[in-house]
KEKE-3310 file (N, C-alpha, C; in steps of 0.2 Angstrom, whole numbers, plus 5000, padded with zeros to 4 digits):
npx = (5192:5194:5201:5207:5202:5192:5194:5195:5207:5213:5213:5201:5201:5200:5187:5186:5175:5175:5176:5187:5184:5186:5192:5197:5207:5215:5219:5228:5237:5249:5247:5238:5227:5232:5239:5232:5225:5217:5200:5193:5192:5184:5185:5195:5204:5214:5228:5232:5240:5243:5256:5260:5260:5257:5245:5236:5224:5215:5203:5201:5196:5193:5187:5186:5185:5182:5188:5198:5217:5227:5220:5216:5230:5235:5225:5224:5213:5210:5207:5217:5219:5238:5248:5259:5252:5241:5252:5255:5241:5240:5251:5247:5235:5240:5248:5236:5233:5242:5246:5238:5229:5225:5240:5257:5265:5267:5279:5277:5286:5288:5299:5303:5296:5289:5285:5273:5260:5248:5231:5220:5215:5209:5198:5188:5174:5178:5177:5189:5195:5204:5215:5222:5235:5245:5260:5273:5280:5293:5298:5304:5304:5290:5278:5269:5254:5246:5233:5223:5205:5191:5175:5174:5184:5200:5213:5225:5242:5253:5265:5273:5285:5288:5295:5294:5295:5298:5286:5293:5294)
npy = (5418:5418:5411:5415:5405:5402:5393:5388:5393:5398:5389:5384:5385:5373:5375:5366:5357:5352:5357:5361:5354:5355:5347:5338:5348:5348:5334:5339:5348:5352:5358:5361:5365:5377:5383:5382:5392:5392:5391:5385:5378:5389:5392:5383:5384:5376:5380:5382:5371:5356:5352:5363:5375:5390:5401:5396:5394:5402:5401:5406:5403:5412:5412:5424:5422:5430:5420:5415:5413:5426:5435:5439:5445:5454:5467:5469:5478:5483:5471:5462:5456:5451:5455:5446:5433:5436:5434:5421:5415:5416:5408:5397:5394:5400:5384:5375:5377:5373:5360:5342:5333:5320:5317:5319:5317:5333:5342:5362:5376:5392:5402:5415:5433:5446:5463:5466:5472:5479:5484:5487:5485:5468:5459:5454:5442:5446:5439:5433:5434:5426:5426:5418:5418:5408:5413:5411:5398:5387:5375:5370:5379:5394:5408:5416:5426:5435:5440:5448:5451:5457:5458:5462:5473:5478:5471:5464:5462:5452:5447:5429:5420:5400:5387:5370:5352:5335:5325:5320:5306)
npz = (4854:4837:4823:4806:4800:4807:4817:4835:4844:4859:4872:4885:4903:4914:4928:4943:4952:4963:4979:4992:5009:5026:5031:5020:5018:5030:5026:5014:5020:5031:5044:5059:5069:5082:5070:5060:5043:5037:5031:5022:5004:4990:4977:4964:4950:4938:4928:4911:4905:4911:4915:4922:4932:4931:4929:4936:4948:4963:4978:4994:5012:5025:5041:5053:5069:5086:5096:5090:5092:5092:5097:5107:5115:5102:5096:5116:5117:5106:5094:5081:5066:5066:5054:5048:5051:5041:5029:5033:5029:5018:5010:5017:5005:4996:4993:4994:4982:4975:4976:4972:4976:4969:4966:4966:4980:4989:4999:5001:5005:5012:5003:5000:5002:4994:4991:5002:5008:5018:5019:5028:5043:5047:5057:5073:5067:5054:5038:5028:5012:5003:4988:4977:4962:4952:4945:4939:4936:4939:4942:4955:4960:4962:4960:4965:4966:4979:4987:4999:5005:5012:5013:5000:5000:4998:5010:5013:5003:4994:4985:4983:4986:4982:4988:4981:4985:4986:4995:5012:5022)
capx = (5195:5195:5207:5200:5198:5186:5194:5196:5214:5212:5208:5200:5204:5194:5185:5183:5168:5179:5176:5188:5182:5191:5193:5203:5211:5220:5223:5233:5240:5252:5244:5232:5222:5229:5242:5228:5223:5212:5196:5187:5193:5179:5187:5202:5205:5219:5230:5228:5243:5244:5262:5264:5255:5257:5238:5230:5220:5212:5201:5200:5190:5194:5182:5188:5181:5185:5190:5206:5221:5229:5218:5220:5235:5234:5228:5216:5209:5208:5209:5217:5225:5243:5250:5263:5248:5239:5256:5255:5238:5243:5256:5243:5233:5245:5249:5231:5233:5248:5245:5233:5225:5226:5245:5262:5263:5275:5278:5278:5288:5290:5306:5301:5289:5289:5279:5269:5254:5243:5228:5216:5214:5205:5195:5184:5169:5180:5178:5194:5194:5212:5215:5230:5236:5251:5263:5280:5282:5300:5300:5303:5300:5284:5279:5263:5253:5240:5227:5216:5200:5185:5169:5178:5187:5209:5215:5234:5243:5261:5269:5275:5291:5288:5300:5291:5299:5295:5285:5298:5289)
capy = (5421:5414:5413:5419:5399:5400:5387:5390:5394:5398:5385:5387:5384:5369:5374:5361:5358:5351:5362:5356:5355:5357:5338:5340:5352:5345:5330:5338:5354:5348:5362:5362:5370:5387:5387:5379:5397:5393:5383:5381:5381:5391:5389:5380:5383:5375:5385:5378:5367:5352:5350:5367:5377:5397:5401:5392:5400:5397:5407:5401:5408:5411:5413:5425:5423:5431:5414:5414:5413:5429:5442:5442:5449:5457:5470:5467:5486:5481:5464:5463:5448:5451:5455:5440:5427:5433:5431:5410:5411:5417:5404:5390:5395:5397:5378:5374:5379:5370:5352:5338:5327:5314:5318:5317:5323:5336:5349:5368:5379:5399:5405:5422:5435:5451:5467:5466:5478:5479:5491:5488:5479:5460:5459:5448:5443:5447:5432:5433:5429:5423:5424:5417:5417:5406:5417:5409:5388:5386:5368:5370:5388:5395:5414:5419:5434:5435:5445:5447:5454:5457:5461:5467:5478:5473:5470:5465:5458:5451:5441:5424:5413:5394:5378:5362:5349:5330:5324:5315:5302)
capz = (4849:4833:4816:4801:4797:4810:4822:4842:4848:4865:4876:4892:4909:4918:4935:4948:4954:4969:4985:5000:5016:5032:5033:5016:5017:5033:5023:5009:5023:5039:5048:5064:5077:5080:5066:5050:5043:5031:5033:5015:4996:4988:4970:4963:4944:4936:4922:4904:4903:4915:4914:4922:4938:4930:4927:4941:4952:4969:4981:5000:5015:5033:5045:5061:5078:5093:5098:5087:5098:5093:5096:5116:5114:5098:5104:5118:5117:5097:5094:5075:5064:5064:5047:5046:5051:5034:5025:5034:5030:5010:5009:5015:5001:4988:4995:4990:4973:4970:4978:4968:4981:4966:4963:4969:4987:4989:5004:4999:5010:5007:5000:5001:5002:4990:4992:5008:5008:5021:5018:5032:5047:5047:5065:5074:5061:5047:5031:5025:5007:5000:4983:4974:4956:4950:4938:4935:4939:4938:4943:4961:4964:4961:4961:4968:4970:4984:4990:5004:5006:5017:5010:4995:5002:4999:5016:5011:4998:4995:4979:4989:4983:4988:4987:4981:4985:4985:5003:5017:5026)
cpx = (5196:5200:5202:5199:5192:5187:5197:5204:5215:5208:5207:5201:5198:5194:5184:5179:5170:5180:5181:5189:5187:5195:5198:5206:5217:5222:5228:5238:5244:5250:5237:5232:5231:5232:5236:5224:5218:5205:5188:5189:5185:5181:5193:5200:5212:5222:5229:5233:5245:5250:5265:5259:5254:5248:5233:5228:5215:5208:5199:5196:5194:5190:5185:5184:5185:5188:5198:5211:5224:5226:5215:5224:5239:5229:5222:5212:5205:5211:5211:5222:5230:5243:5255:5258:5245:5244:5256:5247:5236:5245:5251:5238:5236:5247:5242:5229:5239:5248:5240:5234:5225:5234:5249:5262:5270:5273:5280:5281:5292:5298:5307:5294:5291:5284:5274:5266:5250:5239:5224:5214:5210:5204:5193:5179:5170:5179:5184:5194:5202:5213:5222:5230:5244:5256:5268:5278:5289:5301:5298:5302:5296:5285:5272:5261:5245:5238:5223:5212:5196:5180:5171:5182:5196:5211:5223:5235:5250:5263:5275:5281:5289:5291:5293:5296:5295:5294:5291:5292:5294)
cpy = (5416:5416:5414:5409:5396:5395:5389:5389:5395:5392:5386:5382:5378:5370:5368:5362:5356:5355:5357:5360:5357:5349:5336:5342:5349:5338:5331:5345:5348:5350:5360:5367:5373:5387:5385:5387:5399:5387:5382:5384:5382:5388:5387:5379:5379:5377:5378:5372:5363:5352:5359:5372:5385:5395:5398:5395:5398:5404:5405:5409:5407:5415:5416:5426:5426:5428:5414:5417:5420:5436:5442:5447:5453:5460:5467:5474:5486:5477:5464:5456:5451:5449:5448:5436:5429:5433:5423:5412:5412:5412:5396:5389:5395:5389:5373:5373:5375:5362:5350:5334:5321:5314:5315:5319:5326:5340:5356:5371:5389:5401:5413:5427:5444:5457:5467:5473:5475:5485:5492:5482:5473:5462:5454:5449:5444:5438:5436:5431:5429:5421:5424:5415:5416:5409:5415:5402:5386:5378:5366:5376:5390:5402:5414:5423:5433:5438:5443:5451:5453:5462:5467:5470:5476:5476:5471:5462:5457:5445:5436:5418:5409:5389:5374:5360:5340:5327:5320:5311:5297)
cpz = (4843:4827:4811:4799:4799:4818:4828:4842:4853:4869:4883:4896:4911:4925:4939:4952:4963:4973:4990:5005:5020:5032:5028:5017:5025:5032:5018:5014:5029:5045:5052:5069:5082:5075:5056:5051:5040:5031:5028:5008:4992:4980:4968:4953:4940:4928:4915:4903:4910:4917:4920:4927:4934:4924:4933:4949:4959:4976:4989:5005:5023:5037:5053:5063:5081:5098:5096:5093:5098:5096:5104:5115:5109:5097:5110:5119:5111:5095:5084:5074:5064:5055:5043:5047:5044:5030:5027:5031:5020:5007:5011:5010:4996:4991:4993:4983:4970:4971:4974:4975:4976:4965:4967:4977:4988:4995:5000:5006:5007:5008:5001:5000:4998:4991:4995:5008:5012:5023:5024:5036:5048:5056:5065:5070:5056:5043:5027:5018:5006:4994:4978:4966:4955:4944:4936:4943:4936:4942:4953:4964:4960:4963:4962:4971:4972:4985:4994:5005:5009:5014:5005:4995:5001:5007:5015:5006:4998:4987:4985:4982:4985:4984:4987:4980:4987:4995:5005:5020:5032)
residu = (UNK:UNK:UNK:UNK:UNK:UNK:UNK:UNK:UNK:UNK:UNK:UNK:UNK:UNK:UNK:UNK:UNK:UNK:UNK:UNK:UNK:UNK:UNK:UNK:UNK:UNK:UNK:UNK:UNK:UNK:UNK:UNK:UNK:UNK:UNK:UNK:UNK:UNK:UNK:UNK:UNK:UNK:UNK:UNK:UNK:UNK:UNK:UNK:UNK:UNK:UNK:UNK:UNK:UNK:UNK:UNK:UNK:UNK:UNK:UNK:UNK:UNK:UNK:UNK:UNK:UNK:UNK:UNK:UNK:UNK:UNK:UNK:UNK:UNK:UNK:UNK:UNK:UNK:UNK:UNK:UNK:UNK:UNK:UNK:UNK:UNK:UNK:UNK:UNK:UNK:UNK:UNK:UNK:UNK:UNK:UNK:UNK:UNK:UNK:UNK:UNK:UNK:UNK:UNK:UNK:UNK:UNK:UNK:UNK:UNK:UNK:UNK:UNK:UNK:UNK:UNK:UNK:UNK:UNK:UNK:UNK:UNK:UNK:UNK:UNK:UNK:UNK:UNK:UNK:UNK:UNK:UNK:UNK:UNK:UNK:UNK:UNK:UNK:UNK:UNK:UNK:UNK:UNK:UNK:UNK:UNK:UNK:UNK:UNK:UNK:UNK:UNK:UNK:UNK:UNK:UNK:UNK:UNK:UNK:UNK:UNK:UNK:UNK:UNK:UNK:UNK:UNK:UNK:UNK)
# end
């Protein structure tokens, strides 16, 4: 968008070329083996104003096998993700999007979860994608709307409250 003097007004978003692995992502997440939910940041955009997380955007992948612990007994007739594990596995994504592996190190922990949809069931052999977009950065609360899909398709969604707060060690 330009002014009539010609000069750019909009400034754009910087993508990172930055993919984190698995190996990452359990260095900046506390989670492991069965509760780590997410196992590869596809894209991580960060919104326009450094100072402030609303805009920034993040797209991760989870990979179910048949292997995954839940789905013995969820069901064993028809094996399905449980709907609260992709609300944790929303929340470790929006956790991705809001931590800087060069920054401070804070813990994220959710506050609340707001309009929970779930359209269709995740299986085994599903790719899960998880896509989070930051809308209000209130310092320590954070407002986040999620999505899950599977080959396109919306699986669930949910707007996620989370507390930052600065790591304990």
């Amino acid at each position: 968008m330009t002014s009539s003097s010609g000069s750019m007004k909009e400034k754009a978003s910087v993508v990172h070329s930055v993919v984190y692995d698995a190996a990452t992502i359990q260095r900046l997440l506390p989670h492991r083996f069965p509760f780590l939910l997410v196992d590869r940041v596809l894209t991580l955009q960060r919104g326009p104003d450094p100072k402030n997380h609303v805009g920034t955007k993040c797209r991760v992948l989870k990979n179910l096998t048949l292997n995954e612990p839940f789905f013995p007994g969820h069901f064993p007739h028809r094996p399905v993700m449980p709907g609260v594990l992709q609300i944790e596995a929303m929340a470790q994504a929006a956790c991705l999007a809001v931590v800087d592996p060069k920054g401070h190190e804070v813990d994220v922990a959710i506050a609340g979860v707001n309009d929970a949809r779930f359209r269709r069931p995740v299986i085994p052999g599903d790719q899960l994608i998880i896509d989070v977009e930051i809308t209000r950065d209130r310092g320590q609360l954070m407002v986040m709307k999620c999505q899950c899909s599977v080959d396109g398709e919306l699986a669930s969604e949910a707007e996620l409250i989370a507390k930052v707060f600065p790591k304990q060690s």
